[in-house]
KEKE-3310 file (N, C-alpha, C; in steps of 0.2 Angstrom, whole numbers, plus 5000, padded with zeros to 4 digits):
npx = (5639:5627:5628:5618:5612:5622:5624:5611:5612:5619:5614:5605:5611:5619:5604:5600:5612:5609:5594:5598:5610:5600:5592:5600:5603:5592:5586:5593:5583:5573:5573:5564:5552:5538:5535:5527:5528:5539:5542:5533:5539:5552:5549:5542:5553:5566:5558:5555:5567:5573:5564:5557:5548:5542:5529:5513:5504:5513:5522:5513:5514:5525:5517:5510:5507:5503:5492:5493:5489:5480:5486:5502:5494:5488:5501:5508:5498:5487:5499:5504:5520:5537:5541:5554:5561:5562:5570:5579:5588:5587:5595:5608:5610:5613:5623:5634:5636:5642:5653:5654:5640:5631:5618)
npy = (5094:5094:5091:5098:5108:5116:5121:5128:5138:5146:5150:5157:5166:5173:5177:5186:5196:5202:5208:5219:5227:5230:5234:5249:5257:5257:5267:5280:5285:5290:5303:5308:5303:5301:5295:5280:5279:5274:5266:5255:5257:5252:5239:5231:5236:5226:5216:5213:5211:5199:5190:5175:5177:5191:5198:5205:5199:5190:5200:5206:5197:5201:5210:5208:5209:5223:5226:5218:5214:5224:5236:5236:5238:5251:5259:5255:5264:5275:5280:5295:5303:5315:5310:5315:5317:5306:5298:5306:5304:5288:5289:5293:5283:5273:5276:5277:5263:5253:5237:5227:5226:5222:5215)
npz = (5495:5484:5466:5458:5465:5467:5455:5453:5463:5459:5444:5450:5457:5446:5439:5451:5450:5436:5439:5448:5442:5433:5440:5445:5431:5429:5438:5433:5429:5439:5442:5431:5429:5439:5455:5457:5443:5440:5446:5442:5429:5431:5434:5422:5413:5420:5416:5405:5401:5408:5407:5397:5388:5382:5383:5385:5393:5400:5408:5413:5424:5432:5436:5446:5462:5462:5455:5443:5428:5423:5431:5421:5411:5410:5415:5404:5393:5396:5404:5409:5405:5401:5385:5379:5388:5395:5385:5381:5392:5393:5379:5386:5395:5388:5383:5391:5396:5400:5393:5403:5410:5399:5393)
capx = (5633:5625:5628:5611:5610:5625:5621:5603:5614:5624:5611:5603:5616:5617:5598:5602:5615:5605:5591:5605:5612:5594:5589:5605:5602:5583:5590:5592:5575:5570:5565:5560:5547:5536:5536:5522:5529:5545:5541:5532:5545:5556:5548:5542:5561:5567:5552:5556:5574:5573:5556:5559:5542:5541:5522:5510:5502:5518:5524:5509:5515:5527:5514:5503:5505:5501:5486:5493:5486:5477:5492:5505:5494:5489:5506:5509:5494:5488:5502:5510:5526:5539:5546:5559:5569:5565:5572:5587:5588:5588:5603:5613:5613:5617:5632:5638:5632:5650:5654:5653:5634:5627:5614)
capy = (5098:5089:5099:5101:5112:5122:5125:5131:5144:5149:5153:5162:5173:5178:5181:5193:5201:5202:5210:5223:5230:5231:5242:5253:5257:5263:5273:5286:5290:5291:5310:5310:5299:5301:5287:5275:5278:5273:5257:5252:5257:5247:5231:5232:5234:5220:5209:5211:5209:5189:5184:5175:5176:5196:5200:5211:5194:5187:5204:5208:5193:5205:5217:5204:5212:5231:5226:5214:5217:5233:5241:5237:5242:5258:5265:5258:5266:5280:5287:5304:5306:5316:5306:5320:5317:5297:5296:5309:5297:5281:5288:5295:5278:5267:5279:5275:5257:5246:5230:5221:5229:5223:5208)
capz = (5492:5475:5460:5456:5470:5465:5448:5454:5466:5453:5440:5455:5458:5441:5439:5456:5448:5433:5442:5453:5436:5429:5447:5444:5426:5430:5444:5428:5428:5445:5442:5428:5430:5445:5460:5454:5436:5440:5451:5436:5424:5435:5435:5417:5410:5421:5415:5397:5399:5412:5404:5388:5383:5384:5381:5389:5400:5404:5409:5420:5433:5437:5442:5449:5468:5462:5450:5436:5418:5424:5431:5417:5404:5415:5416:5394:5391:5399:5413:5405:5405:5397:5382:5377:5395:5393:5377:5381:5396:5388:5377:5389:5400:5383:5379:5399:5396:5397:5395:5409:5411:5395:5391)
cpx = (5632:5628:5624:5612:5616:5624:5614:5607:5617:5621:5605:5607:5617:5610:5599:5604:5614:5600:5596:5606:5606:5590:5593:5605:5595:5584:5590:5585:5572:5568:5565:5554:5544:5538:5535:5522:5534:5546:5536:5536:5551:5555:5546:5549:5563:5562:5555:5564:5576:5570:5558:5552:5537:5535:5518:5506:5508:5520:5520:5511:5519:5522:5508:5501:5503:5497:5485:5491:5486:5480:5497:5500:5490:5495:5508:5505:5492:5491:5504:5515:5530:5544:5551:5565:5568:5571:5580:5591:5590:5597:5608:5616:5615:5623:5637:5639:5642:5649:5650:5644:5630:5625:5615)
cpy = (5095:5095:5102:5107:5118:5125:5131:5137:5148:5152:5158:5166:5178:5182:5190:5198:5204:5210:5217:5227:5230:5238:5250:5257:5261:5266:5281:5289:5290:5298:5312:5309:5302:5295:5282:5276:5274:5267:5254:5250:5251:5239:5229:5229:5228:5214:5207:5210:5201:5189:5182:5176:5186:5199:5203:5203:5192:5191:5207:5202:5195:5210:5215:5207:5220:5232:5222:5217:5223:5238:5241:5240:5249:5261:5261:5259:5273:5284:5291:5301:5308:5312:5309:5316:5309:5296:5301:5302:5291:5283:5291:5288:5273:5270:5278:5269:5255:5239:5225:5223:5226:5215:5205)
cpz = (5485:5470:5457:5459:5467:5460:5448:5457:5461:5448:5444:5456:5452:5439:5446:5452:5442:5435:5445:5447:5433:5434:5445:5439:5427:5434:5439:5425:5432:5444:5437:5426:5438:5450:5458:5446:5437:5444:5444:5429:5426:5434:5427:5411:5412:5418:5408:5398:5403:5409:5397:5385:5384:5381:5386:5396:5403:5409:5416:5426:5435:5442:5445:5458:5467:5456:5445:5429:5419:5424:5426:5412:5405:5414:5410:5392:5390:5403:5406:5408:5399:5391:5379:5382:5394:5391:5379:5390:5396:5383:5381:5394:5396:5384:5387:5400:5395:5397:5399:5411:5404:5395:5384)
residu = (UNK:UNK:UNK:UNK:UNK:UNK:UNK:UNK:UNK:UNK:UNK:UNK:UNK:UNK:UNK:UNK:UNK:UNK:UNK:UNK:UNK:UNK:UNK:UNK:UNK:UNK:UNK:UNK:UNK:UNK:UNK:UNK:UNK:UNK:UNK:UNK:UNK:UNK:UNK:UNK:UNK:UNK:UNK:UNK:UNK:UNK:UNK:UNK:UNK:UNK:UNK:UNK:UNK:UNK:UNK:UNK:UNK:UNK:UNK:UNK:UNK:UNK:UNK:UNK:UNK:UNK:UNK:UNK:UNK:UNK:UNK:UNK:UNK:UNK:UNK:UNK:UNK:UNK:UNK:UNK:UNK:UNK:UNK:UNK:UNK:UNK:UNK:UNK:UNK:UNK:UNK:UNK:UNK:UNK:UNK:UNK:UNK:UNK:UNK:UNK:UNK:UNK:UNK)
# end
């Protein structure tokens, strides 16, 4: 097998894994978010944390199947939600946050 090819797998597996601890992490706001918040939240967080160039158009080619631009700045614009639980949310999964988990 070339080594091209292996390197490509290998920095694949890490993006995976990547991606896998980024699903896991947002898992702590499944209720307190709605459904269609929370699949946006989802894909949002992982964009800014792979994408290097993490801006509102880069961002939307993540949500190029569930409306693109429209829908990312629909759910950071207009959705509600409670940012008390977010935010108590957000600190209770850093303070969990170890090691082997961090970017």
């Amino acid at each position: 097998m070339p080594i091209y090819r292996i390197e490509w797998q290998i920095s694949l597996f890490f993006l995976f894994q990547r991606i896998y601890i980024i699903h896991k992490l947002c898992e702590n706001y499944n209720g307190v978010l709605k459904k269609p918040q929370f699949k946006n939240f989802e894909r949002f967080i992982t964009g800014i944390i792979i994408n290097d160039r993490a801006n509102v158009q880069a961002l939307a080619q993540g949500f190029r199947r569930n409306g693109g631009y429209d829908s990312l700045h629909h759910f950071l614009s207009t959705s509600f939600w409670d940012y008390e639980k977010v935010l108590e949310t957000s600190i209770s999964a850093i303070k969990h946050l170890d090691e082997a988990h961090s970017f």
